[in-house]
DODOVEX-140128 format. One record per atom (N, C-alpha, C, O, CB): residue number from 0; residue in three letters; atom name; x, y, z. Coordinates in steps of 0.1 Angstrom, whole numbers. Glycine has a CB too. Example, Ala and Ser with C-alpha at 12.3 -4.5 7.8 and 13.67 -1.06 7.14 Angstrom:
% DODOVEX-140128
[0; 'ALA'; 'N'; [132; -57; 78]] [0; 'ALA'; 'CA'; [123; -45; 78]] [0; 'ALA'; 'C'; [132; -33; 78]] [0; 'ALA'; 'O'; [142; -33; 85]] [0; 'ALA'; 'CB'; [113; -45; 90]] [1; 'SER'; 'N'; [128; -22; 71]] [1; 'SER'; 'CA'; [137; -11; 71]] [1; 'SER'; 'C'; [129; 0; 79]] [1; 'SER'; 'O'; [134; 11; 80]] [1; 'SER'; 'CB'; [141; -6; 57]] 
END
This chain:
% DODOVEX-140128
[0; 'UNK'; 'N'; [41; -174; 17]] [0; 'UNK'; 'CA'; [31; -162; 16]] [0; 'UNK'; 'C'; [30; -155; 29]] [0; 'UNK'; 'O'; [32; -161; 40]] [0; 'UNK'; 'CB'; [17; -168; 12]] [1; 'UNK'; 'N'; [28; -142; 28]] [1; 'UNK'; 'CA'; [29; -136; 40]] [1; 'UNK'; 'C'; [10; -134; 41]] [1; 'UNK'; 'O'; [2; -139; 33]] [1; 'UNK'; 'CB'; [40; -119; 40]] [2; 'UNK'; 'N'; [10; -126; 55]] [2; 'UNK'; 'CA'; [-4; -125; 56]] [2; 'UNK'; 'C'; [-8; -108; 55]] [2; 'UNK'; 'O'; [-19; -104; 59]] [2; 'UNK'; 'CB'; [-9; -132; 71]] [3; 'UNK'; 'N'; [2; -99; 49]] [3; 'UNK'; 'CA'; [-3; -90; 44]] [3; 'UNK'; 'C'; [-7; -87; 33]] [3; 'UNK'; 'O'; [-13; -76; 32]] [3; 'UNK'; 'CB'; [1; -86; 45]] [4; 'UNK'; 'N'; [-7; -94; 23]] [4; 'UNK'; 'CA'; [-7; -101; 8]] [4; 'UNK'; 'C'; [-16; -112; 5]] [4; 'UNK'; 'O'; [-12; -123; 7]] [4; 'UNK'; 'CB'; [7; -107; 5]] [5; 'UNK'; 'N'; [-29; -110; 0]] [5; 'UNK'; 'CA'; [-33; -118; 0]] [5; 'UNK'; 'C'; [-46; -118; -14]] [5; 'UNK'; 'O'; [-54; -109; -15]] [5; 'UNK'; 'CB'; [-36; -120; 13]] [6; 'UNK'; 'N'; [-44; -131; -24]] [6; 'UNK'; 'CA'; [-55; -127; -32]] [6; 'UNK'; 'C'; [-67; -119; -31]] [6; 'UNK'; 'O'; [-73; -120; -20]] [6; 'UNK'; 'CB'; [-59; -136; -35]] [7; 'UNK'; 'N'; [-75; -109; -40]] [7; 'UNK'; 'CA'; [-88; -107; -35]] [7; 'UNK'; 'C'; [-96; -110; -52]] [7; 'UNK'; 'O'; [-91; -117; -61]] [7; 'UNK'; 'CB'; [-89; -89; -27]] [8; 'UNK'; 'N'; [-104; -104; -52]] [8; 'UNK'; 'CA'; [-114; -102; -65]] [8; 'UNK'; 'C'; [-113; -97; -78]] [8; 'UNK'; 'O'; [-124; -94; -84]] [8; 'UNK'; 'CB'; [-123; -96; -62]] [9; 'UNK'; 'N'; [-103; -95; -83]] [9; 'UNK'; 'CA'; [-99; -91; -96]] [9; 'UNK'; 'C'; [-79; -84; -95]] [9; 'UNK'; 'O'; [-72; -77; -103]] [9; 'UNK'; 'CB'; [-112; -77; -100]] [10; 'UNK'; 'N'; [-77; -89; -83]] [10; 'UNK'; 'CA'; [-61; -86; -77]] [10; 'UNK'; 'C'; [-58; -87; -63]] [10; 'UNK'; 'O'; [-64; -93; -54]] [10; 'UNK'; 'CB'; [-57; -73; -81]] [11; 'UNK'; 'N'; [-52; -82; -62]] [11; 'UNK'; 'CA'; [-39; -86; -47]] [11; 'UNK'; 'C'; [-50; -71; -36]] [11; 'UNK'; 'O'; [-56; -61; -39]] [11; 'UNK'; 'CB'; [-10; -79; -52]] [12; 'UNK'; 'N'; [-45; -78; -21]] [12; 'UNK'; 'CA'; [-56; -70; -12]] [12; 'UNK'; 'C'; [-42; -71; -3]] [12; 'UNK'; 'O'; [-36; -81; -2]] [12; 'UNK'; 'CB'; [-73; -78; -6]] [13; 'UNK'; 'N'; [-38; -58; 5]] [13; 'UNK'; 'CA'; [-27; -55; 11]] [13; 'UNK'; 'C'; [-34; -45; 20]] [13; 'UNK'; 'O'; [-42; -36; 16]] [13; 'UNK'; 'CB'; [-15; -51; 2]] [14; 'UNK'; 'N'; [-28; -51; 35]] [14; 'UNK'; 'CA'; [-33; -53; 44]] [14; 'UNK'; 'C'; [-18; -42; 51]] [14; 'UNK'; 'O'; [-10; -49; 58]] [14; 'UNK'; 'CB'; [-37; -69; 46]] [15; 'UNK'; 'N'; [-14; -27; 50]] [15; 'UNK'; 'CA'; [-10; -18; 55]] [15; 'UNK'; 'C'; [-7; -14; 65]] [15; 'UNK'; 'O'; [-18; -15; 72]] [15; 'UNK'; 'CB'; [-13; -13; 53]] [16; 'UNK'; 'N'; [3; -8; 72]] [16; 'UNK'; 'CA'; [9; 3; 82]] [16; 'UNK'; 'C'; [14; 13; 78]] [16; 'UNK'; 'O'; [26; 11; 77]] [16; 'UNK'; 'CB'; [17; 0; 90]] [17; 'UNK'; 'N'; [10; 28; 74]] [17; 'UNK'; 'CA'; [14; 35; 70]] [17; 'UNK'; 'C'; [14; 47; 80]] [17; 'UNK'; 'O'; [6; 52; 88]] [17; 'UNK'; 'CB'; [11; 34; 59]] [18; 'UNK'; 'N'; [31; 50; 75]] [18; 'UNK'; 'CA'; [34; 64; 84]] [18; 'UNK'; 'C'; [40; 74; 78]] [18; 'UNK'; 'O'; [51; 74; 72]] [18; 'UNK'; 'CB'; [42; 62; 95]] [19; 'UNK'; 'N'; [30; 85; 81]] [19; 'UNK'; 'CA'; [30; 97; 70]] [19; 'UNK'; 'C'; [38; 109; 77]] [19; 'UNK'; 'O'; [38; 111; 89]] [19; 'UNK'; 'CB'; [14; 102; 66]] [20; 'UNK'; 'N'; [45; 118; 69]] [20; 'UNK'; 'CA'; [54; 124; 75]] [20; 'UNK'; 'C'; [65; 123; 77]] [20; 'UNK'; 'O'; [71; 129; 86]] [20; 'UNK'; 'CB'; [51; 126; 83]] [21; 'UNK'; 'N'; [71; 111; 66]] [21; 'UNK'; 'CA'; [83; 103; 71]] [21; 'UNK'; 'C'; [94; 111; 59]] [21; 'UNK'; 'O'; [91; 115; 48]] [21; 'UNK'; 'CB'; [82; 83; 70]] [22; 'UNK'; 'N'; [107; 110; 66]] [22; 'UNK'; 'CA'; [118; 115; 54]] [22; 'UNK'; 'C'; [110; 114; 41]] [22; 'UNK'; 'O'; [103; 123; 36]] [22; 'UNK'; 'CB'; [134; 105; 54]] [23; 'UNK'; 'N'; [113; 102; 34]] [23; 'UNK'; 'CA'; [112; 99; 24]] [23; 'UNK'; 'C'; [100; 87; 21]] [23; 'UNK'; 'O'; [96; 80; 31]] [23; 'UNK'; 'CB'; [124; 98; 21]] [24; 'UNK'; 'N'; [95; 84; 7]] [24; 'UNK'; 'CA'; [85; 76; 5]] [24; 'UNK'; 'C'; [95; 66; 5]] [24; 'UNK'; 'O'; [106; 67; -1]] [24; 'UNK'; 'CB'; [75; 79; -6]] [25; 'UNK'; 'N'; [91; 52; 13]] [25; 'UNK'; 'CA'; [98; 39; 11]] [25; 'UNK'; 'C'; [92; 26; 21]] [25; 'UNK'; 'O'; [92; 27; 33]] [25; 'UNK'; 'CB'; [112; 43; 14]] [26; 'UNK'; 'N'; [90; 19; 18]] [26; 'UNK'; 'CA'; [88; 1; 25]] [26; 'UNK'; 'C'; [96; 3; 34]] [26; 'UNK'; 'O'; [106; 9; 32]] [26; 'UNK'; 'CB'; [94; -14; 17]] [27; 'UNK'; 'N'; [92; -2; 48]] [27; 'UNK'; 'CA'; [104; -4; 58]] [27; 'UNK'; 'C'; [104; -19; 61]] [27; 'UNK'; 'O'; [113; -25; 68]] [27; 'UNK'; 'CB'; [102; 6; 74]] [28; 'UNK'; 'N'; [91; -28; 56]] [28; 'UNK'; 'CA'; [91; -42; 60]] [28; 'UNK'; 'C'; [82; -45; 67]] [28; 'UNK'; 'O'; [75; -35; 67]] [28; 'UNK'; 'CB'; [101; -47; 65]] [29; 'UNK'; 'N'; [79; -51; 73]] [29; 'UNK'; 'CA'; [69; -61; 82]] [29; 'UNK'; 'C'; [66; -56; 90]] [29; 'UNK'; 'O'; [76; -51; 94]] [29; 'UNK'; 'CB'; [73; -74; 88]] [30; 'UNK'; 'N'; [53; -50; 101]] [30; 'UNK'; 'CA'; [51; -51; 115]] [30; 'UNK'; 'C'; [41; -57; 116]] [30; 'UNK'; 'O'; [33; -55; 107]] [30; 'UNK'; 'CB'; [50; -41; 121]] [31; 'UNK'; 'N'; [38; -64; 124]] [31; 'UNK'; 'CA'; [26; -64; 131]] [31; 'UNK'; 'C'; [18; -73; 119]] [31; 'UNK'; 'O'; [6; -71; 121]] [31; 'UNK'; 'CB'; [20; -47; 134]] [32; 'UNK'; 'N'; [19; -79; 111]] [32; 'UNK'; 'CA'; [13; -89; 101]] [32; 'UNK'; 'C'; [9; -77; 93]] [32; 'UNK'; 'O'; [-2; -79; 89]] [32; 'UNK'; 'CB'; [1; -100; 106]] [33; 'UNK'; 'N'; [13; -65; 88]] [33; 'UNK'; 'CA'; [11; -56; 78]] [33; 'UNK'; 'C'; [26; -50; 74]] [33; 'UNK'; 'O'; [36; -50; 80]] [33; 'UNK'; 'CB'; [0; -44; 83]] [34; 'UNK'; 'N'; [24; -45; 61]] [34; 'UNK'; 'CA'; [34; -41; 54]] [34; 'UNK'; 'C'; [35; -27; 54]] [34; 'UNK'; 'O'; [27; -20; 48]] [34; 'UNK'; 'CB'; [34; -47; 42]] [35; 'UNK'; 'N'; [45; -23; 61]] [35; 'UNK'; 'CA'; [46; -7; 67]] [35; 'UNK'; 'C'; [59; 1; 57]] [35; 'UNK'; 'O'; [70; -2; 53]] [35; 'UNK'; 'CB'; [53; -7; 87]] [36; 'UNK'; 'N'; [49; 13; 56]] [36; 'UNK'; 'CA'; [53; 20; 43]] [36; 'UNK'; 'C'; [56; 36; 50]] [36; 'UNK'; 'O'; [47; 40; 57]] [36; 'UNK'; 'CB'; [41; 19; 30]] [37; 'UNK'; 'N'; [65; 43; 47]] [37; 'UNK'; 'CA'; [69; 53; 52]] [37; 'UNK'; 'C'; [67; 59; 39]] [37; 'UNK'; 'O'; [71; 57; 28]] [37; 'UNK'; 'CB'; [80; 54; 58]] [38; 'UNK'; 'N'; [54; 75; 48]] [38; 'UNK'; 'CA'; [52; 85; 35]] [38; 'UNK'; 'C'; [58; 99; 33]] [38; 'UNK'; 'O'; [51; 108; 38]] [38; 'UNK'; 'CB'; [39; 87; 32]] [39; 'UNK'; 'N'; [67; 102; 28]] [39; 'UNK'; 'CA'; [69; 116; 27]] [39; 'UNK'; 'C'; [55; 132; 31]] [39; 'UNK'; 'O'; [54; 141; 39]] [39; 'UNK'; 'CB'; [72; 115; 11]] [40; 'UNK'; 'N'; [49; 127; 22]] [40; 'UNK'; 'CA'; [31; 132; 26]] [40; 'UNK'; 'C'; [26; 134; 39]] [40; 'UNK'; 'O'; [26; 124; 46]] [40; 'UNK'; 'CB'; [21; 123; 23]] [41; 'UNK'; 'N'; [19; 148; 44]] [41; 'UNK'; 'CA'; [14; 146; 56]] [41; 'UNK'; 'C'; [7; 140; 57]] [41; 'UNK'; 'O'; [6; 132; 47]] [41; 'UNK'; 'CB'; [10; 154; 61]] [42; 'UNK'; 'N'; [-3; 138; 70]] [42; 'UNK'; 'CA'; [-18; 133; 67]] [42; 'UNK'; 'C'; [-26; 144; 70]] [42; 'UNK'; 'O'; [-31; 146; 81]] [42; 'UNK'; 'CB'; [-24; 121; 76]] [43; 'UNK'; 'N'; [-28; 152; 58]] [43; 'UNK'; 'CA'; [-35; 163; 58]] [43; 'UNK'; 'C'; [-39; 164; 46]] [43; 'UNK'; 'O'; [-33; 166; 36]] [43; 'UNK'; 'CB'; [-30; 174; 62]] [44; 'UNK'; 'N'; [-53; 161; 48]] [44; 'UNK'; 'CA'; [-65; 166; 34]] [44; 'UNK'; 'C'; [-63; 155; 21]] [44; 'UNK'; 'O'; [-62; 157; 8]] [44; 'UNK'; 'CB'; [-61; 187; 27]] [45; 'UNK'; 'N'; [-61; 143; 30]] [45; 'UNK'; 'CA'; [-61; 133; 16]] [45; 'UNK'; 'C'; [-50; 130; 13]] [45; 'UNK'; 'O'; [-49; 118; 9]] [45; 'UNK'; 'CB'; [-66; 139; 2]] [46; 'UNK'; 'N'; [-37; 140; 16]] [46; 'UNK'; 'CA'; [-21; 139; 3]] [46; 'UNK'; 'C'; [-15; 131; 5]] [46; 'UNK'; 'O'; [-6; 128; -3]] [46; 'UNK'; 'CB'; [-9; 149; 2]] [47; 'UNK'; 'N'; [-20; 121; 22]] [47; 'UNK'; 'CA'; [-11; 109; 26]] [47; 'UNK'; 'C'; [-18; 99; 19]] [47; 'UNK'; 'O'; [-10; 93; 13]] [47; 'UNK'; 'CB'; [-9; 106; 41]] [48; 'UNK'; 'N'; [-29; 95; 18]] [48; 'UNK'; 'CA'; [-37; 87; 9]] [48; 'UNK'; 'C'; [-33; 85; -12]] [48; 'UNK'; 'O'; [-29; 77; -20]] [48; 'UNK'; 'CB'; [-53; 96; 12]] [49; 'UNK'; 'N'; [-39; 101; -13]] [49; 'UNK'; 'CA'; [-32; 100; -27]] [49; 'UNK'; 'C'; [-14; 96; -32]] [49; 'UNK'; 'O'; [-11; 92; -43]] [49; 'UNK'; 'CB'; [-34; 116; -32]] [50; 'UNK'; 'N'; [-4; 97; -20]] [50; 'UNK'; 'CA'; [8; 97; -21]] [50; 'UNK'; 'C'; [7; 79; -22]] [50; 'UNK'; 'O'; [16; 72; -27]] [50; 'UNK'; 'CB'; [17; 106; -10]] [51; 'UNK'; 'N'; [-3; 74; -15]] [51; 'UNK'; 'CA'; [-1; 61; -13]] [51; 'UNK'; 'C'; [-5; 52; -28]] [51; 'UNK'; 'O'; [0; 42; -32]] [51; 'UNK'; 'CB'; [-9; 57; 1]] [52; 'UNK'; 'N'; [-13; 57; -32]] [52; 'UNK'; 'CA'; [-19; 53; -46]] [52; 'UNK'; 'C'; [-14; 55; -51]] [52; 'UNK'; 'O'; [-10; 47; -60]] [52; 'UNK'; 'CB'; [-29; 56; -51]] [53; 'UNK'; 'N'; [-9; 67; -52]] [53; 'UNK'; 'CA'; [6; 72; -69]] [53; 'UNK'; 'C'; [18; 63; -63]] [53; 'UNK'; 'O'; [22; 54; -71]] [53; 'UNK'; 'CB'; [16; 97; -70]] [54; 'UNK'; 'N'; [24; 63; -50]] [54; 'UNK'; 'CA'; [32; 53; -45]] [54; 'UNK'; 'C'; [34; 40; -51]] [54; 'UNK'; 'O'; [44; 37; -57]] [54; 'UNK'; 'CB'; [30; 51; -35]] [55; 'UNK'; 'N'; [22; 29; -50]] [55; 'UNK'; 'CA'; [15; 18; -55]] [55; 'UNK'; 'C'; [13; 17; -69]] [55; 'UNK'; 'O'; [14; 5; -73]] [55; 'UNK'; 'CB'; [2; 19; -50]] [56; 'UNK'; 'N'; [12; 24; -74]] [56; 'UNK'; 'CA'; [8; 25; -90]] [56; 'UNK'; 'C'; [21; 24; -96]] [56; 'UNK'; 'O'; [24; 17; -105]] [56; 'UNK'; 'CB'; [0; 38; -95]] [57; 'UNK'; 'N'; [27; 33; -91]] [57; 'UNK'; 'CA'; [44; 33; -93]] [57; 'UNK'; 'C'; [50; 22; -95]] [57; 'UNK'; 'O'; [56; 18; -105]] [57; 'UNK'; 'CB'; [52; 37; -81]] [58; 'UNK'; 'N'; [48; 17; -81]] [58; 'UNK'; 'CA'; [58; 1; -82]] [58; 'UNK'; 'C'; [51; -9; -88]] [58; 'UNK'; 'O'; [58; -18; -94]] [58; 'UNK'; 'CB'; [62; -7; -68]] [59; 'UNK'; 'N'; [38; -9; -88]] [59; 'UNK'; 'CA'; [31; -23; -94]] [59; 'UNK'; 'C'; [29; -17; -114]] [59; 'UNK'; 'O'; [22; -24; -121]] [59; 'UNK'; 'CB'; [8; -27; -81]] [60; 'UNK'; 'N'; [33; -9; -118]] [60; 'UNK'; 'CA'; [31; -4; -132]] [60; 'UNK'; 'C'; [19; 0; -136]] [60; 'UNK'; 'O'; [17; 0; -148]] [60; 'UNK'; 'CB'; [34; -12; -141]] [61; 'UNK'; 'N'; [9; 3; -126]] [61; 'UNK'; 'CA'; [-8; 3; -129]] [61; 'UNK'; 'C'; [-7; 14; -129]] [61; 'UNK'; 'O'; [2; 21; -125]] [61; 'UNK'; 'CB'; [-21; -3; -121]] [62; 'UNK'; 'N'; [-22; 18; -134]] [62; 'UNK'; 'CA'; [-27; 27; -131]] [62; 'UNK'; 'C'; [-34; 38; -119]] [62; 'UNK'; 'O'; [-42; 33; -110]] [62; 'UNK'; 'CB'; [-32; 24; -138]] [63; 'UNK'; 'N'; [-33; 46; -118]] [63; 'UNK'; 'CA'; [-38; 51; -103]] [63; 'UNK'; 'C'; [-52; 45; -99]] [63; 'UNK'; 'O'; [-55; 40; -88]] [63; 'UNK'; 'CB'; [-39; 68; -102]] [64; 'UNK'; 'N'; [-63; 48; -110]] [64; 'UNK'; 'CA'; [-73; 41; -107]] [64; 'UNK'; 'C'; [-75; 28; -105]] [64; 'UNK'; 'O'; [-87; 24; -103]] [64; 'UNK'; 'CB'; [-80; 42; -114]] [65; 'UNK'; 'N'; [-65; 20; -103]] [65; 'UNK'; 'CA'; [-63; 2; -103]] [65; 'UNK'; 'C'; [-63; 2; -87]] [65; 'UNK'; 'O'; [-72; -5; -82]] [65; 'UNK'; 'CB'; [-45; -6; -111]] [66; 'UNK'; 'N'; [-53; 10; -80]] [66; 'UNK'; 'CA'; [-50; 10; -70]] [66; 'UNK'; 'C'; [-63; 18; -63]] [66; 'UNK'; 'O'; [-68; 29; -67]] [66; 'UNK'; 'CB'; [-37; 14; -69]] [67; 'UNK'; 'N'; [-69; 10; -49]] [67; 'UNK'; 'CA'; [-84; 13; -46]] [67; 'UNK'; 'C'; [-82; 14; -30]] [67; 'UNK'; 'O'; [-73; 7; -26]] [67; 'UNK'; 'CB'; [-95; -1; -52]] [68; 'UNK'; 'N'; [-91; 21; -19]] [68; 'UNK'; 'CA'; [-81; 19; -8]] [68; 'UNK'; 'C'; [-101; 13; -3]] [68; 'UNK'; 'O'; [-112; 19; -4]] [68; 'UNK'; 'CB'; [-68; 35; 1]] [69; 'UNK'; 'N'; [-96; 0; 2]] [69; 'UNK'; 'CA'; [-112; -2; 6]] [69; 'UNK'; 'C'; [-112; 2; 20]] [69; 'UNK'; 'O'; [-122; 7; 23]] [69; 'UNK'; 'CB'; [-119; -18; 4]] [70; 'UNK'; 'N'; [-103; 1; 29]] [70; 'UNK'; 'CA'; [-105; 9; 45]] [70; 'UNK'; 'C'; [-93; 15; 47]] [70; 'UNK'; 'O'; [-82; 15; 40]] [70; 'UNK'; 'CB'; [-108; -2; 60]] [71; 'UNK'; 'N'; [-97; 21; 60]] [71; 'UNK'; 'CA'; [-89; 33; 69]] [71; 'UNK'; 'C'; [-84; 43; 63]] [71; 'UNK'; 'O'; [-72; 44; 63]] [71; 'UNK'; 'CB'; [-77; 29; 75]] [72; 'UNK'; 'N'; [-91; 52; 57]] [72; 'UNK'; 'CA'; [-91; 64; 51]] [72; 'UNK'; 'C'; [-83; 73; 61]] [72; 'UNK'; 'O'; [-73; 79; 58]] [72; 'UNK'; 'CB'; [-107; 68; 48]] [73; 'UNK'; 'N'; [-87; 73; 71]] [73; 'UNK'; 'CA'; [-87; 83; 82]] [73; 'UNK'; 'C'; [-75; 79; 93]] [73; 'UNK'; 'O'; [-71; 87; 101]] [73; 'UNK'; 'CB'; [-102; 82; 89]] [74; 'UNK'; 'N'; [-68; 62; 90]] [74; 'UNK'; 'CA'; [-64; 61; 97]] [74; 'UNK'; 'C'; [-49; 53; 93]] [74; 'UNK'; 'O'; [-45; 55; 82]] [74; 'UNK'; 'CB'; [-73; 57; 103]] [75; 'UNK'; 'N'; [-41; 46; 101]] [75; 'UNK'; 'CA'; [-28; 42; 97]] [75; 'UNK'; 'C'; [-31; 31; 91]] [75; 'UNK'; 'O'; [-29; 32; 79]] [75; 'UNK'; 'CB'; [-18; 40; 107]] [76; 'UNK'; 'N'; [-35; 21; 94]] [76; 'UNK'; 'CA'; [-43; 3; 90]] [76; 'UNK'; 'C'; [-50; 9; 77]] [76; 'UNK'; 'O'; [-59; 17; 77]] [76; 'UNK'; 'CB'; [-59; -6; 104]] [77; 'UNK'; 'N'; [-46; 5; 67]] [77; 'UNK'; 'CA'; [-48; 7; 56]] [77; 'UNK'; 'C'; [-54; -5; 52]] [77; 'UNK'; 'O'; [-50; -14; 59]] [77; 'UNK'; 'CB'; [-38; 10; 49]] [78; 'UNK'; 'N'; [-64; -7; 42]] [78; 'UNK'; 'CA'; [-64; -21; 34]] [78; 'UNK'; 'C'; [-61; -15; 16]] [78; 'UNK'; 'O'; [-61; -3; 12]] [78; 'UNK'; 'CB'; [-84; -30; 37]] [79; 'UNK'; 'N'; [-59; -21; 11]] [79; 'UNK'; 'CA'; [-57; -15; -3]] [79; 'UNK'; 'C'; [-58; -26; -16]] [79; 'UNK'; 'O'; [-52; -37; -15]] [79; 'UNK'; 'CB'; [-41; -8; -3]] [80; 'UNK'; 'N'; [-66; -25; -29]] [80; 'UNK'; 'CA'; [-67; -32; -35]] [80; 'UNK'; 'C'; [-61; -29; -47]] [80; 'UNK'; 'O'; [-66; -20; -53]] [80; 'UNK'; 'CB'; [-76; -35; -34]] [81; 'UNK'; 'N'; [-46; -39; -52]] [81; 'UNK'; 'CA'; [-45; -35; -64]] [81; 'UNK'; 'C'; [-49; -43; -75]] [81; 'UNK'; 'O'; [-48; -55; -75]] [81; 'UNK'; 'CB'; [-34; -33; -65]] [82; 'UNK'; 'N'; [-55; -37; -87]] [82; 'UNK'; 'CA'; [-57; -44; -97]] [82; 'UNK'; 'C'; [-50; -47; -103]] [82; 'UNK'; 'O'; [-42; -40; -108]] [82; 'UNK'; 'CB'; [-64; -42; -102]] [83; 'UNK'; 'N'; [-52; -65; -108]] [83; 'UNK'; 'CA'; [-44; -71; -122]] [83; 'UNK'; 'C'; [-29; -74; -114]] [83; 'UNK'; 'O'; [-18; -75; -120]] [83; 'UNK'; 'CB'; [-41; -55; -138]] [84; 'UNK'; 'N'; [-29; -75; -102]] [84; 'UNK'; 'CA'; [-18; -77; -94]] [84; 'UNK'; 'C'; [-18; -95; -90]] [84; 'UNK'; 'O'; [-30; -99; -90]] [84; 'UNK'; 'CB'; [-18; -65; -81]] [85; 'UNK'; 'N'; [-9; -105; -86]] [85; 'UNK'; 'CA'; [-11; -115; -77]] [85; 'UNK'; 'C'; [-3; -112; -66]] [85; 'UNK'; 'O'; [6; -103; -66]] [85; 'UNK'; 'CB'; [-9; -129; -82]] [86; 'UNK'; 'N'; [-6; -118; -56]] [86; 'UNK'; 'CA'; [0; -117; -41]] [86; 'UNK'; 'C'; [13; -122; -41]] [86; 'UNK'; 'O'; [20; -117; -33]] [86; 'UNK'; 'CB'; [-7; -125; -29]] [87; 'UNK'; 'N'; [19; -132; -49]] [87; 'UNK'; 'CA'; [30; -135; -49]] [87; 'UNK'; 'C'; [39; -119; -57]] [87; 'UNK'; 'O'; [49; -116; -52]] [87; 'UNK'; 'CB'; [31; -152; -57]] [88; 'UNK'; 'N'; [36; -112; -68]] [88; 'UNK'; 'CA'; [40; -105; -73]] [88; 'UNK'; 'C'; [42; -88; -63]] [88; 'UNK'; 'O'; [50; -79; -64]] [88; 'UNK'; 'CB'; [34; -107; -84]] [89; 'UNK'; 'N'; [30; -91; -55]] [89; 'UNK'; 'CA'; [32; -78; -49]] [89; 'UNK'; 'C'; [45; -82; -35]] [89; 'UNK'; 'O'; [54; -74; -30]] [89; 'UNK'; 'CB'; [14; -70; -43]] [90; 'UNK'; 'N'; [44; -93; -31]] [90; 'UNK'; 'CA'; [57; -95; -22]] [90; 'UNK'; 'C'; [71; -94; -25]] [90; 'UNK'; 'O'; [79; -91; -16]] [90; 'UNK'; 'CB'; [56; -106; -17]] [91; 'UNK'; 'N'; [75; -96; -38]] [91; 'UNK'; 'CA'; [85; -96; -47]] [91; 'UNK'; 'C'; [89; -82; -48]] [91; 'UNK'; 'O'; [100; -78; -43]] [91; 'UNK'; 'CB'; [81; -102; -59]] [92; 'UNK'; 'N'; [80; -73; -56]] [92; 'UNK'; 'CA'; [80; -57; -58]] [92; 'UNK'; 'C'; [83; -51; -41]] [92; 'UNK'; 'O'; [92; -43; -41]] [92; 'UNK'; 'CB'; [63; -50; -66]] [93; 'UNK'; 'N'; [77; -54; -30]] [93; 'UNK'; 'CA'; [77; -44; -22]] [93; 'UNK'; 'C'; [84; -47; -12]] [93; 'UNK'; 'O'; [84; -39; -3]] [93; 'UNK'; 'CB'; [66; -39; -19]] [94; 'UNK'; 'N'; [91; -59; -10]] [94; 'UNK'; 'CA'; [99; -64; 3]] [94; 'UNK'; 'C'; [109; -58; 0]] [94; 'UNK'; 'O'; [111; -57; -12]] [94; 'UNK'; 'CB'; [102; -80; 6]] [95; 'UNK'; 'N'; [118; -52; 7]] [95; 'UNK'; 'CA'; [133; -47; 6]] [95; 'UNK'; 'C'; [136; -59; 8]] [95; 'UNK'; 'O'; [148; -62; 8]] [95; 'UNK'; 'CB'; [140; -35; 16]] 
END
């Protein structure tokens, strides 16, 4: 088990580095004990946030409303909660 990945209260709680503004949307792997995600999306007015949830929803098969961002709105350190997910399944889907 990694320590970005980690059960929470009705699914998996992922513990983020995200960098917006990048070529393309994609996983680059590990930093820093968070799972760093390159976003196509600025960070302007939300679209890096929403890209991250349609992102998420994408790969885990949920729904957008499943995927929940409980901190750093504003910032790179993301926390994020997906629903109906386990932590072993979201390391599987998102590790290159």
């Amino acid at each position: 088990m990694t320590g970005w990945a980690r059960e929470g209260p009705g699914g998996v709680v992922l513990e983020l580095l995200v960098q917006p503004r990048a070529s393309r949307t994609r996983v680059v792997g590990e930093h820093d004990g968070r799972l760093k995600i390159q976003l196509a999306a600025p960070p302007v007015d939300g679209e890096a946030n929403a890209a991250l949830v349609v992102y998420l929803a994408g790969v885990f098969g949920v729904k957008r409303a499943d995927v929940v961002l409980l901190a750093g709105e504003a910032g790179r350190r993301k926390r994020v909660r997906v629903a109906g997910v386990r932590a072993a399944d979201a390391e599987a889907r998102l590790l290159p």
